[in-house]
C-alpha positions in Angstrom: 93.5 90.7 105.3 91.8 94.6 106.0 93.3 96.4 109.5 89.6 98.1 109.1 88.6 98.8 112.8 92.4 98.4 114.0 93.6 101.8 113.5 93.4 101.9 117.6 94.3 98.3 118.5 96.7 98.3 121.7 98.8 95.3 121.7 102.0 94.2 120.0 102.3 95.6 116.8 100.1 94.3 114.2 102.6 95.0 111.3 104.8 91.9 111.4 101.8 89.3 111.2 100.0 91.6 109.2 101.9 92.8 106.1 104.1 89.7 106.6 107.3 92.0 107.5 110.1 91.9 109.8 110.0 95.1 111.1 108.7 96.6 114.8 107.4 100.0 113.3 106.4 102.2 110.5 109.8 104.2 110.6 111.6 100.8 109.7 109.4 100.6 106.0 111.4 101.0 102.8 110.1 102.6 99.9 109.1 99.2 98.2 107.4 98.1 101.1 105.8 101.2 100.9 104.7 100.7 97.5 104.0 96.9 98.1 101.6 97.1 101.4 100.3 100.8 100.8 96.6 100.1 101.1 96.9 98.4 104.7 99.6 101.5 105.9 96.5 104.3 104.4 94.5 102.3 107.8 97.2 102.4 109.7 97.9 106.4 109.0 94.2 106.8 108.6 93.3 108.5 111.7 96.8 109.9 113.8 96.9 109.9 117.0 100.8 109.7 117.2 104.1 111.2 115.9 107.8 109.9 115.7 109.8 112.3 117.0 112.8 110.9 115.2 111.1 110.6 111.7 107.8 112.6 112.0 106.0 109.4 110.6 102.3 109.5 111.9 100.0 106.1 113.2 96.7 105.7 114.8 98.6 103.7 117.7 102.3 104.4 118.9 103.1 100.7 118.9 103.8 101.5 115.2 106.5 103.9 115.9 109.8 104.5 116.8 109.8 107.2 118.9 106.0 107.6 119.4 105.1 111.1 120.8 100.9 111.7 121.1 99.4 114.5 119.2 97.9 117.0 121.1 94.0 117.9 120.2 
């Protein structure tokens, strides 16, 4: 399934149903899920709009973080 186009999708996080895991956000991946789902988190990551503050993780939507803080231009 391609995320192309979704990099800004509002809504509940697209991870669980997505990549099939139980987590809520991109801070939550292990390194084999990493490895396992990385073409699908490049879309994700593609274009950032958002930083964890807790991990410094970046997404193109907060729902994918943690602590979600939005870049500044």
């Amino acid at each position: 399934m391609s995320l192309e186009g979704t990099v800004r999708w509002r809504g509940p996080s697209i991870l669980a149903t997505t990549m099939k895991l139980k987590i809520k956000s991109l801070c939550g991946l292990k390194k084999s899920a990493i490895k396992e789902h990385f073409e699908e988190i490049q879309l994700l990551v593609a274009h950032p709009r958002f930083v964890c503050g807790k991990c410094a993780r970046v997404a193109g939507c907060g729902s994918h973080l943690c602590k979600a803080r939005k870049l500044s231009a």
